[in-house]
N, C-alpha and C positions, 0 to 999 in steps of 0.2 A: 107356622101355617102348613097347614098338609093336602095334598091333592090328590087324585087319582092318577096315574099315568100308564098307558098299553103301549108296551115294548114287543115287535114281533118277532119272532128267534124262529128260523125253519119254516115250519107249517104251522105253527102253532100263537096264538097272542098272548103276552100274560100281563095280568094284573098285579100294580106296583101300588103303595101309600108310600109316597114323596115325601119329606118331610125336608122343608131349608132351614141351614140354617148359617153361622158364621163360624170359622177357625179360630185361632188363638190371632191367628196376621189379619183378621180382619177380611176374609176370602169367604163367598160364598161356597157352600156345599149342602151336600144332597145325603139323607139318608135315605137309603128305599125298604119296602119291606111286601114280600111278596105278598099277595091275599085272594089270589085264584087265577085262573085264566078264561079265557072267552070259546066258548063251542062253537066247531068249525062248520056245524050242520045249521045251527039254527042262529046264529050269531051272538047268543045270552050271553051274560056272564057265570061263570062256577066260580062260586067263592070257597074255600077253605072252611073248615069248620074250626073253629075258637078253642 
């Protein structure tokens, strides 16, 4: 399952794709994977380009 998730660092917001999943012990964890940040003027988001 994957989610969006906004992490704020500084001044700035960025945009994460979350991904859970399970370790080898049975432990939840998290992949992230960046995929833009949010505009500090107008509050959008900027995505990355593929």
């Amino acid at each position: 399952m994957a989610c969006i998730v906004k992490q704020k660092v500084g001044n700035n917001t960025y945009l994460y794709e979350s991904t859970s999943y399970r370790n080898s012990e049975g432990k939840p964890r998290n992949k992230r994977c960046l995929i833009g940040k949010i505009n500090r003027e107008t509050g959008d988001p900027v995505y990355k380009p593929e």
